[in-house]
Every structure is written in structure tokens, then in C-alpha cells.
N, CA, C and O atoms as CSV, one atom per row, in Angstrom:
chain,resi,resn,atom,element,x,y,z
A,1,UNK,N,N,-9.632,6.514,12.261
A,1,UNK,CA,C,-10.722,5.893,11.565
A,1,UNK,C,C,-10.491,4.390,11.554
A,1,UNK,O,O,-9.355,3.916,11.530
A,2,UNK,N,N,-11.819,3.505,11.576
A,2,UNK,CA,C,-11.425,2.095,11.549
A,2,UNK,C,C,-11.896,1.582,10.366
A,2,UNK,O,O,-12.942,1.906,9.804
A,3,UNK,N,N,-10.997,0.676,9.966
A,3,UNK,CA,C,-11.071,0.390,8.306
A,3,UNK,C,C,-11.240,-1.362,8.825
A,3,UNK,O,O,-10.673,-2.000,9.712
A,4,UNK,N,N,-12.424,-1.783,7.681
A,4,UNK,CA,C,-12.595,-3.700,8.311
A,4,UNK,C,C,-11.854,-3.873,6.741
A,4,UNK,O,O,-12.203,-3.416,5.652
A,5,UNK,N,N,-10.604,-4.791,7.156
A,5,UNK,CA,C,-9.811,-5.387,6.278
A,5,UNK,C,C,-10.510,-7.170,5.733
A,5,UNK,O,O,-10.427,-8.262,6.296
A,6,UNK,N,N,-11.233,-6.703,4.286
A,6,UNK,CA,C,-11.388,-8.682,3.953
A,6,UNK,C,C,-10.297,-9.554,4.362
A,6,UNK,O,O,-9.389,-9.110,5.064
A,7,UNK,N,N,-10.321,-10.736,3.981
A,7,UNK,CA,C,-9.371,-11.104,3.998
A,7,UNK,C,C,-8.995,-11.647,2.294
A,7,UNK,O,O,-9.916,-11.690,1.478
A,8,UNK,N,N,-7.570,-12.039,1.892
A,8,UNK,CA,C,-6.816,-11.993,0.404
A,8,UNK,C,C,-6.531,-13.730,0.473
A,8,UNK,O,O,-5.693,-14.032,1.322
A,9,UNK,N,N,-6.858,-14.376,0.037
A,9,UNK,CA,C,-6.111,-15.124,-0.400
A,9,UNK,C,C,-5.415,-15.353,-1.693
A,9,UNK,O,O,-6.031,-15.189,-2.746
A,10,UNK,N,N,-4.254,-15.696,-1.679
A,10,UNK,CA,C,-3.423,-15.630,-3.068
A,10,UNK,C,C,-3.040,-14.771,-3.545
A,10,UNK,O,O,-3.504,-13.776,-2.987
A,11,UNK,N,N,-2.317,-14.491,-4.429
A,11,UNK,CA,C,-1.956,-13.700,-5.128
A,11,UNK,C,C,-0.860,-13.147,-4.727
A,11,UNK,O,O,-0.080,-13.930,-4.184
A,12,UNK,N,N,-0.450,-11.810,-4.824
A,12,UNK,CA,C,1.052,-11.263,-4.255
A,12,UNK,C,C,0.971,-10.373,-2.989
A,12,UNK,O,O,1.891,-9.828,-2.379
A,13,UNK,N,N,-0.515,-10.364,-2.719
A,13,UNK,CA,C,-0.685,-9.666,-1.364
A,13,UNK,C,C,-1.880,-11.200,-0.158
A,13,UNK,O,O,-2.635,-11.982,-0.737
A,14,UNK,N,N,-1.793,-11.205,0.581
A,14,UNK,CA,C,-2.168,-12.322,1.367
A,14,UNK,C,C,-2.968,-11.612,2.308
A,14,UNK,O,O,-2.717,-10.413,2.196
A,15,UNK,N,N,-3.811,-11.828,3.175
A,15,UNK,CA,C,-4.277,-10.844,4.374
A,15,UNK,C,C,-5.289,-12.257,5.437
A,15,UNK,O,O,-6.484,-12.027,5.252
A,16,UNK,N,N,-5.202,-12.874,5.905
A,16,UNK,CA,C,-5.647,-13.305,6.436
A,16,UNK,C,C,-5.619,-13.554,8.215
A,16,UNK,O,O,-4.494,-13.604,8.712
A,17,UNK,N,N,-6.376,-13.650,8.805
A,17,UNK,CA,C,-7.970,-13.504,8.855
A,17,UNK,C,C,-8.571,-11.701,8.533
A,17,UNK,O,O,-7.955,-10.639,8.448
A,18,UNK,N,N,-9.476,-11.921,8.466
A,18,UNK,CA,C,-10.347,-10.501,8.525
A,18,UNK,C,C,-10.243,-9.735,9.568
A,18,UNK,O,O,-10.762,-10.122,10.615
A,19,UNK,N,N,-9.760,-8.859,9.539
A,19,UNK,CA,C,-9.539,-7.856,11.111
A,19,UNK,C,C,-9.777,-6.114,10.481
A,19,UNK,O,O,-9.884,-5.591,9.372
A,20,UNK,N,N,-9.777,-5.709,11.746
A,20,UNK,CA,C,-10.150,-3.971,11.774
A,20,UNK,C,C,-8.600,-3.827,11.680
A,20,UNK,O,O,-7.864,-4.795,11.489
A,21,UNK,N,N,-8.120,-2.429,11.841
A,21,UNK,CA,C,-7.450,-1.605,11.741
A,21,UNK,C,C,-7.521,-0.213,11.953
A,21,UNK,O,O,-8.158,0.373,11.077
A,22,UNK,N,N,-7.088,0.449,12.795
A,22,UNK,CA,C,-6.775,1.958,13.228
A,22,UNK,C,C,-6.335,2.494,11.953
A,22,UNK,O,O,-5.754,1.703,11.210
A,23,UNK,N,N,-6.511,3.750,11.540
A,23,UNK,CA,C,-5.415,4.690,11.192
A,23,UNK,C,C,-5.962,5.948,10.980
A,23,UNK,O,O,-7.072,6.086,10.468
A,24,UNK,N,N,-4.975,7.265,11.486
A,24,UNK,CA,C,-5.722,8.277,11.965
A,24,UNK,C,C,-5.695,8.561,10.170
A,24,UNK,O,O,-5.136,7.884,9.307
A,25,UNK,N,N,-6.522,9.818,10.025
A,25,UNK,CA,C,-7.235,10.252,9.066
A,25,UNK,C,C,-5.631,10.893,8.173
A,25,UNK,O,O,-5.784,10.956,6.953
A,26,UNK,N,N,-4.805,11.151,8.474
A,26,UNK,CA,C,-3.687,11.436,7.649
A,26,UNK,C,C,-3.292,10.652,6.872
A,26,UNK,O,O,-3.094,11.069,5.731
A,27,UNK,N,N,-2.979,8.995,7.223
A,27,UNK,CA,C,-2.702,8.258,6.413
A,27,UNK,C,C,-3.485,7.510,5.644
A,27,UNK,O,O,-3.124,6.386,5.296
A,28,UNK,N,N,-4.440,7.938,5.349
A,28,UNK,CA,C,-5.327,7.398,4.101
A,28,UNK,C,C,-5.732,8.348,3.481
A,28,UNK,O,O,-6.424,9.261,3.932
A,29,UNK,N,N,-5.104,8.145,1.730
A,29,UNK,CA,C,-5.223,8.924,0.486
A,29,UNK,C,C,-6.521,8.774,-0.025
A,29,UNK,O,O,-6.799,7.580,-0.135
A,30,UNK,N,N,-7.591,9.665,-0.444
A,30,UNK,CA,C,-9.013,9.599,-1.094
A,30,UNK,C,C,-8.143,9.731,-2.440
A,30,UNK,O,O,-8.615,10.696,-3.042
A,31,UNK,N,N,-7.163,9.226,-3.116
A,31,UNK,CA,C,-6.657,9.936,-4.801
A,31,UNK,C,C,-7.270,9.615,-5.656
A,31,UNK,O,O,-7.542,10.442,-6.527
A,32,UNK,N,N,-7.869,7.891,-5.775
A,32,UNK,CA,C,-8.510,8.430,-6.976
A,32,UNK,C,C,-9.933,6.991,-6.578
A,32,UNK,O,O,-9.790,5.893,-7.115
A,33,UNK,N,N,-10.830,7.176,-5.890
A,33,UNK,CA,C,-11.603,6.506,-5.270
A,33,UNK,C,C,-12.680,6.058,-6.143
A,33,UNK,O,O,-13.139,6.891,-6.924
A,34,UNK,N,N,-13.220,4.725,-6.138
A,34,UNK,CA,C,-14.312,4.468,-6.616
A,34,UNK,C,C,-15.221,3.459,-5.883
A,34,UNK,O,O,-15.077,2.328,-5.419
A,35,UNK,N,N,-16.355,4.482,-5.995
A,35,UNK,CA,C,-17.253,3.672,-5.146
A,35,UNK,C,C,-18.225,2.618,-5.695
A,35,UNK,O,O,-18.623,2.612,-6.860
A,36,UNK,N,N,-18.610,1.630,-4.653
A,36,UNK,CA,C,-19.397,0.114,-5.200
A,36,UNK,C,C,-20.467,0.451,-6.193
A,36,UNK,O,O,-21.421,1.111,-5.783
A,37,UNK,N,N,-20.426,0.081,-7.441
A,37,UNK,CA,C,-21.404,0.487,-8.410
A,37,UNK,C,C,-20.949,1.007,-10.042
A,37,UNK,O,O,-21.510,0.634,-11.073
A,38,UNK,N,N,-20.147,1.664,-9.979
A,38,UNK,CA,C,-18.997,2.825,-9.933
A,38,UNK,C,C,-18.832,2.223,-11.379
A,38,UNK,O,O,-18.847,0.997,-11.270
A,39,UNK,N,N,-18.645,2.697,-12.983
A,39,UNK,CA,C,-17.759,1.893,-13.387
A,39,UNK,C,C,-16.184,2.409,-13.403
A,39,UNK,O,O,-15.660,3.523,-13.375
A,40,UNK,N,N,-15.626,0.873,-13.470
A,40,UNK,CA,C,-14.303,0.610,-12.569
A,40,UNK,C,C,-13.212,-0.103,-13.251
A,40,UNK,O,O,-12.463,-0.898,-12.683
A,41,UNK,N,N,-13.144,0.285,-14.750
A,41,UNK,CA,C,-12.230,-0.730,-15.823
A,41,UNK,C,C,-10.921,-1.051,-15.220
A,41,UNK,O,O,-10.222,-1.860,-15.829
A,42,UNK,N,N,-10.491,-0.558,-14.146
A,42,UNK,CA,C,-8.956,-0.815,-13.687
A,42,UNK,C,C,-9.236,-1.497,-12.625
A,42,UNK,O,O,-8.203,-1.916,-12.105
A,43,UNK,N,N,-10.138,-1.781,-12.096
A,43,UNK,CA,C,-10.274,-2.304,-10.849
A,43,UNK,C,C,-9.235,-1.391,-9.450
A,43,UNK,O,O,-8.478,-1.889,-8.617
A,44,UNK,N,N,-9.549,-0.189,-9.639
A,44,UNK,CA,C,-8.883,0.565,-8.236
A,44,UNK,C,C,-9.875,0.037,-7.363
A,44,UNK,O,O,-11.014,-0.323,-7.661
A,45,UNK,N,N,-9.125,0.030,-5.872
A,45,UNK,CA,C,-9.759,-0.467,-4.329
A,45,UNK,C,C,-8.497,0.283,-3.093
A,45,UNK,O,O,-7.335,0.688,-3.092
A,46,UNK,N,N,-9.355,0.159,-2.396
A,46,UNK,CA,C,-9.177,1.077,-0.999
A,46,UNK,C,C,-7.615,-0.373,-0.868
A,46,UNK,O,O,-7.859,-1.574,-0.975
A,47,UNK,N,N,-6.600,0.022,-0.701
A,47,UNK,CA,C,-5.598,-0.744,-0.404
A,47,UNK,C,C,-5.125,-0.531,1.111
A,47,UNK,O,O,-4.680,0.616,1.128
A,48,UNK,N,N,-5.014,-1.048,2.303
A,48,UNK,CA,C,-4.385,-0.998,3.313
A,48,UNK,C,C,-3.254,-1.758,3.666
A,48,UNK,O,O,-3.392,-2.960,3.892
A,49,UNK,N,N,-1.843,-1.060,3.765
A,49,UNK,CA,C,-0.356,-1.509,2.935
A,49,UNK,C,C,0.172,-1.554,4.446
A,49,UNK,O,O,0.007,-0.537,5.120
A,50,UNK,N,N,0.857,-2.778,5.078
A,50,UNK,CA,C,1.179,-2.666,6.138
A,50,UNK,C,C,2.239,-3.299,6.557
A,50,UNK,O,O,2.931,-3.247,5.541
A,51,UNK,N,N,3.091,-4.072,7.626
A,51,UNK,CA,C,4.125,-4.922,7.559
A,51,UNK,C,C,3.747,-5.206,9.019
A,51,UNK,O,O,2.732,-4.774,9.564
A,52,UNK,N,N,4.935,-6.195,9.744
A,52,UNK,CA,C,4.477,-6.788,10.568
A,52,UNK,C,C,4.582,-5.603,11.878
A,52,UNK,O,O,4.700,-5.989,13.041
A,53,UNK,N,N,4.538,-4.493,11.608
A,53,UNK,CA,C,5.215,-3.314,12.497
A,53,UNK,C,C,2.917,-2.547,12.903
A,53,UNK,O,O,2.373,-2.090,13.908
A,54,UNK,N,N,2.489,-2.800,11.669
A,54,UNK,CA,C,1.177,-2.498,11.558
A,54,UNK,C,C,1.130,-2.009,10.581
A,54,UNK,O,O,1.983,-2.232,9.721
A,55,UNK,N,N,-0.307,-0.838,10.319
A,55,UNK,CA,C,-0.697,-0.446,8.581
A,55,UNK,C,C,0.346,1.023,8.517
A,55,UNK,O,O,0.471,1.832,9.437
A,56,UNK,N,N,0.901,1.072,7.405
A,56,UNK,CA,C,1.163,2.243,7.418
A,56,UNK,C,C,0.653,3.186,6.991
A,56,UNK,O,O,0.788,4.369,7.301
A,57,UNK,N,N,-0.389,2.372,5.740
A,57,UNK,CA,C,-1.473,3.748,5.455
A,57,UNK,C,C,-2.920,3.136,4.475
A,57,UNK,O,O,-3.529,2.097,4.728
A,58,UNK,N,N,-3.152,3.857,3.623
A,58,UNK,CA,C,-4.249,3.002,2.830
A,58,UNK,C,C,-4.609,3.951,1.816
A,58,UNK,O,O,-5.209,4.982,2.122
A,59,UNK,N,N,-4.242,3.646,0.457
A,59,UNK,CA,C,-4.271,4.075,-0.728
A,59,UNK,C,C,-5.126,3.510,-1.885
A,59,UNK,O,O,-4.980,2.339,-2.236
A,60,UNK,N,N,-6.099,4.410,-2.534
A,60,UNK,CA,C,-6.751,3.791,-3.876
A,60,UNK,C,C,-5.848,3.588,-4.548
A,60,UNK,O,O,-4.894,4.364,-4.593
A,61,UNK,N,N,-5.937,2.222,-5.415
A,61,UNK,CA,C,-4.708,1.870,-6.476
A,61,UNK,C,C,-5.447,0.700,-7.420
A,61,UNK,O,O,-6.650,0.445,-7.469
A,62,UNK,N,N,-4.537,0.177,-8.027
A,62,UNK,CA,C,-4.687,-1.139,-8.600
A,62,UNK,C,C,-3.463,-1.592,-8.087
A,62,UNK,O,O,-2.415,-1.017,-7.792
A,63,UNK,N,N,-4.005,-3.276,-8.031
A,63,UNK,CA,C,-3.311,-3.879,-6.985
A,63,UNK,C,C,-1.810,-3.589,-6.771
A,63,UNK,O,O,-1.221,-3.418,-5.704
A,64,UNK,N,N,-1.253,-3.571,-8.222
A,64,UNK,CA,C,-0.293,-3.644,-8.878
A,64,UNK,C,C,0.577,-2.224,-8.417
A,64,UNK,O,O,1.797,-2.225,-8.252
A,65,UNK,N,N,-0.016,-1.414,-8.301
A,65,UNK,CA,C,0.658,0.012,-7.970
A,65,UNK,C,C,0.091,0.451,-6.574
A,65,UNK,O,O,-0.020,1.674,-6.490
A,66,UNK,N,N,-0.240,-0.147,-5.618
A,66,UNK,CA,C,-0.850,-0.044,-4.484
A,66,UNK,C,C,0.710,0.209,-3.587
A,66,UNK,O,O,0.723,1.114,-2.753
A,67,UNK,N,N,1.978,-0.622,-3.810
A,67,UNK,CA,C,3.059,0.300,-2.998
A,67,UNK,C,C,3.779,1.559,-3.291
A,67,UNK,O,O,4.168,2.393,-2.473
A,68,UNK,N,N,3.935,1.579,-4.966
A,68,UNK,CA,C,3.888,3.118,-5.359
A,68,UNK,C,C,3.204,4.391,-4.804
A,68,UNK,O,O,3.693,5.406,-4.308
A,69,UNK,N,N,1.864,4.010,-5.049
A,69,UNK,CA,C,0.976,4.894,-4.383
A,69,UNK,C,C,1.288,5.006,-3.213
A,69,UNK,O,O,1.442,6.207,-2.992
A,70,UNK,N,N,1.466,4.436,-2.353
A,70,UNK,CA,C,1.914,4.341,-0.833
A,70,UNK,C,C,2.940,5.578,-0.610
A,70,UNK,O,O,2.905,6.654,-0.014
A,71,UNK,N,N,4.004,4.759,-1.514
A,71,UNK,CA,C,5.659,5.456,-1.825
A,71,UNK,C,C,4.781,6.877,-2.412
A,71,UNK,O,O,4.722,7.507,-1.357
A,72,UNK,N,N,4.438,7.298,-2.912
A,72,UNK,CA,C,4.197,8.794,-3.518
A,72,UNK,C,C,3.047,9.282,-2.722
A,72,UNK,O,O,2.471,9.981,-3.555
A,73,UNK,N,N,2.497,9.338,-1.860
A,73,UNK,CA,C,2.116,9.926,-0.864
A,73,UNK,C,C,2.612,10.056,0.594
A,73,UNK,O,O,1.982,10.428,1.585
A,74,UNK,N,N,3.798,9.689,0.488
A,74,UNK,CA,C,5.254,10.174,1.536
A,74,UNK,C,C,4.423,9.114,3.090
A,74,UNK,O,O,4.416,9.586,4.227
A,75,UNK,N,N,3.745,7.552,2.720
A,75,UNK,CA,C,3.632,7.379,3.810
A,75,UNK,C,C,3.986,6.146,3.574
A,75,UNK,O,O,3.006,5.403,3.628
A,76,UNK,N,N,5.260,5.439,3.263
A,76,UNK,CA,C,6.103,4.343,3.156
A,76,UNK,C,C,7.746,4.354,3.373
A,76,UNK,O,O,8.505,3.545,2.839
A,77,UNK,N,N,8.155,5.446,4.274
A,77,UNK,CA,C,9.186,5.484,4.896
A,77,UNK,C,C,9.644,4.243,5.488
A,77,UNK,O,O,10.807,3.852,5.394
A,78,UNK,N,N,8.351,3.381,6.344
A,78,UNK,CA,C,8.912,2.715,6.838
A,78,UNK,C,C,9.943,1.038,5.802
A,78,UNK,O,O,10.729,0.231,6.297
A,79,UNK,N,N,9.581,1.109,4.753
A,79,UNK,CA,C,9.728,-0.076,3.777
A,79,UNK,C,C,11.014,0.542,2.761
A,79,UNK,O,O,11.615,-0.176,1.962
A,80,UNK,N,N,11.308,2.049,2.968
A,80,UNK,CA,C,12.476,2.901,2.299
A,80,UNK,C,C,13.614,2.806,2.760
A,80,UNK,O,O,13.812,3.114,3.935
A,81,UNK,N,N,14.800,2.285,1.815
A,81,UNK,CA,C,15.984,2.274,2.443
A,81,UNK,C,C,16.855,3.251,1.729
A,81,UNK,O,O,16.678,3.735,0.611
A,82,UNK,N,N,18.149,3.523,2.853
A,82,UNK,CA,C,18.907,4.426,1.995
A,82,UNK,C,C,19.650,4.149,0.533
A,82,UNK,O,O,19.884,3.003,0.151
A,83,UNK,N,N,19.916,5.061,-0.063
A,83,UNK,CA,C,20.508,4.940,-1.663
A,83,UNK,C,C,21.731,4.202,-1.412
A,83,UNK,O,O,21.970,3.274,-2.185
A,84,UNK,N,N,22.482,4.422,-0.552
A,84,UNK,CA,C,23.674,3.438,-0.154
A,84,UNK,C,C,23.609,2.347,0.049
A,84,UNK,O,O,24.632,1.676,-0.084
A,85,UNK,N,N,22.357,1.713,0.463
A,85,UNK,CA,C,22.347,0.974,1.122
A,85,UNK,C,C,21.923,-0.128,0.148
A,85,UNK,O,O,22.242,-1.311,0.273
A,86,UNK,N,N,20.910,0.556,-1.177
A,86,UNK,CA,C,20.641,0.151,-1.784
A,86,UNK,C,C,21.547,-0.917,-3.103
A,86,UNK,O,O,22.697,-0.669,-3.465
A,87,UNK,N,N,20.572,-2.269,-3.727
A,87,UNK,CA,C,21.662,-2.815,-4.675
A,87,UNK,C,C,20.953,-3.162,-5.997
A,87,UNK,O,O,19.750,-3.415,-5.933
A,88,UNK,N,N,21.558,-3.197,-7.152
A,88,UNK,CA,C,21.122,-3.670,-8.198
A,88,UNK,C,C,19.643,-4.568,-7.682
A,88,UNK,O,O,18.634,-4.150,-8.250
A,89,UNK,N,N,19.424,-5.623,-6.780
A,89,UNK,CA,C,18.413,-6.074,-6.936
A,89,UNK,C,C,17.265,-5.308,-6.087
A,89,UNK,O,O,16.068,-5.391,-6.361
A,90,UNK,N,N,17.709,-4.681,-5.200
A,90,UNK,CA,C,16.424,-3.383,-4.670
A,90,UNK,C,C,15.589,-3.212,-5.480
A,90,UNK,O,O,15.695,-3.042,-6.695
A,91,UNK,N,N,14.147,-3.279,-4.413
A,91,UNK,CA,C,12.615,-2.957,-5.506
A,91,UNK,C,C,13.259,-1.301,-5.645
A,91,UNK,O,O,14.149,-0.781,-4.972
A,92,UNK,N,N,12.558,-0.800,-6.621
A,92,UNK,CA,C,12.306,0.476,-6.471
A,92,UNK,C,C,10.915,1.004,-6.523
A,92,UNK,O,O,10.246,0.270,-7.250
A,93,UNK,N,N,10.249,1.944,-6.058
A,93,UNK,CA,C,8.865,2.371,-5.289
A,93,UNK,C,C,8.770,3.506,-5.752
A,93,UNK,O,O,9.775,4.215,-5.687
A,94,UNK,N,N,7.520,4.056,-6.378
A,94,UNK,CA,C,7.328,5.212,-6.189
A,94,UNK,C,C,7.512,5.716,-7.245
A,94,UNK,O,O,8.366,5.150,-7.928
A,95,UNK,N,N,6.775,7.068,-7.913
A,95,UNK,CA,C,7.691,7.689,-9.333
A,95,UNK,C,C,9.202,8.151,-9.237
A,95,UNK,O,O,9.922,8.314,-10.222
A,96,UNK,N,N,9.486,8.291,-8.273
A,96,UNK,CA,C,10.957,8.622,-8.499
A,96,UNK,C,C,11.894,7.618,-8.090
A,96,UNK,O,O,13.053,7.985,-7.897
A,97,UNK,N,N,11.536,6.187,-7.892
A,97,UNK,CA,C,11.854,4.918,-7.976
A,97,UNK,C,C,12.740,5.039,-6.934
A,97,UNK,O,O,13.918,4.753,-7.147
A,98,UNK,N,N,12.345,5.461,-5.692
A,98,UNK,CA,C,13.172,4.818,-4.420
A,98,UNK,C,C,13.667,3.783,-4.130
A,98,UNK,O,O,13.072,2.734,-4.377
A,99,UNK,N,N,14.340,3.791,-3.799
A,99,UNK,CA,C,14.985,1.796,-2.979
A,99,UNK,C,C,13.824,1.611,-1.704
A,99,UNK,O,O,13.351,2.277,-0.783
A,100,UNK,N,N,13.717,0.383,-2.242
A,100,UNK,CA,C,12.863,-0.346,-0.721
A,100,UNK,C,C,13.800,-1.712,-0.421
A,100,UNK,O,O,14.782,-2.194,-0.986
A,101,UNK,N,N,12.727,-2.219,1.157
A,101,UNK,CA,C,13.903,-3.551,1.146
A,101,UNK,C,C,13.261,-4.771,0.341
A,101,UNK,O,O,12.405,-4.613,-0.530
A,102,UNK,N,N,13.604,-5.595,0.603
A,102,UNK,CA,C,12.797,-6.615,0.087
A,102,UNK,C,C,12.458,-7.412,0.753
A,102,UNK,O,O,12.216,-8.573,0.421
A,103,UNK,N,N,12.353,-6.800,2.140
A,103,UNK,CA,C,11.374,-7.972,3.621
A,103,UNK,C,C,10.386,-7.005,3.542
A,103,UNK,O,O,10.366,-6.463,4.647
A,104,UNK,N,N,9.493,-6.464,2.762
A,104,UNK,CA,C,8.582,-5.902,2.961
A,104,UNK,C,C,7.053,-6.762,2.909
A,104,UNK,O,O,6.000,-6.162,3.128
């Protein structure tokens, strides 16, 4: 499926310029969707979470929990590091608070 990415300026996620994106129909979560109109007190949005490797998937969230969500729908392996590997300052992701890196 092709998803048209706005583009972000600011904030803790950036996206610039505006471009499409591939991703087959597995890696994008419908969990908790709201559509334009919608009321929307949390402000959830279609999130497409990616690194310089490409998207890895695309999750409804608020902004704020948009890599969790990622992390708890088992499609952020690629940003997961091992528990060993992991250190006191490691993000942790996800409800069961995985280690990620922090070049993500």
C-alpha cells in the first residue's frame, strides 16, 4: 500500500520533504484509528516510524507513544537491541520496556 507522508517540521519527529512510501499491508496497525472529522481529544494520527534503512511500519498513536506502539506490534525489531547490550541510559520501548538504541 502507498502511504503520502506530509512533511513535520519541528518537534521530536522531523520528516521532510513530502514523499510516498511502500509498505505491504502487514506492517500497518488499524489499532485505534480516527478518521478526519472524528472527535479526537488525544490527537491519535496514522504515524509512519522509519530510519534511514526505510519505514518500518505505521501505527495510530499520539505522537508521544507512536514508537511504543511500533515496539508492541512486534514491528520495531529493527531499532531493538539486545538486553546485554543494553545500559542504564537505553530508551526503553514498548509495554514491556525493551532496550532500543539511541541512533534511532
Amino acid at each position: 500500500m502507498r502511504l503520502s507522508l506530509q512533511p513535520i517540521d519541528g518537534g521530536p519527529f522531523n520528516c521532510a520533504p513530502a514523499r510516498e512510501v511502500e509498505l505491504d499491508l502487514e506492517r500497518i496497525r488499524c489499532n485505534n484509528p480516527h478518521l478526519p472529522g472524528e472527535y479526537n481529544p488525544h490527537n491519535v494520527r496514522l504515524f509512519v516510524v522509519g530510519n534511514e534503512f526505510g519505514a518500518m511500519g505505521a501505527v495510530w498513536a499520539q505522537e508521544s507513544d507512536a514508537l511504543d506502539e511500533l515496539v508492541d506490534a512486534d514491528l520495531g525489531g529493527r531499532i531493538l537491541i539486545d538486553e546485554t547490550d543494553a545500559d542504564d541510559d537505553s530508551p526503553r520501548l514498548g509495554n514491556a520496556g525493551e532496550p532500543a538504541s539511541r541512533q534511532t
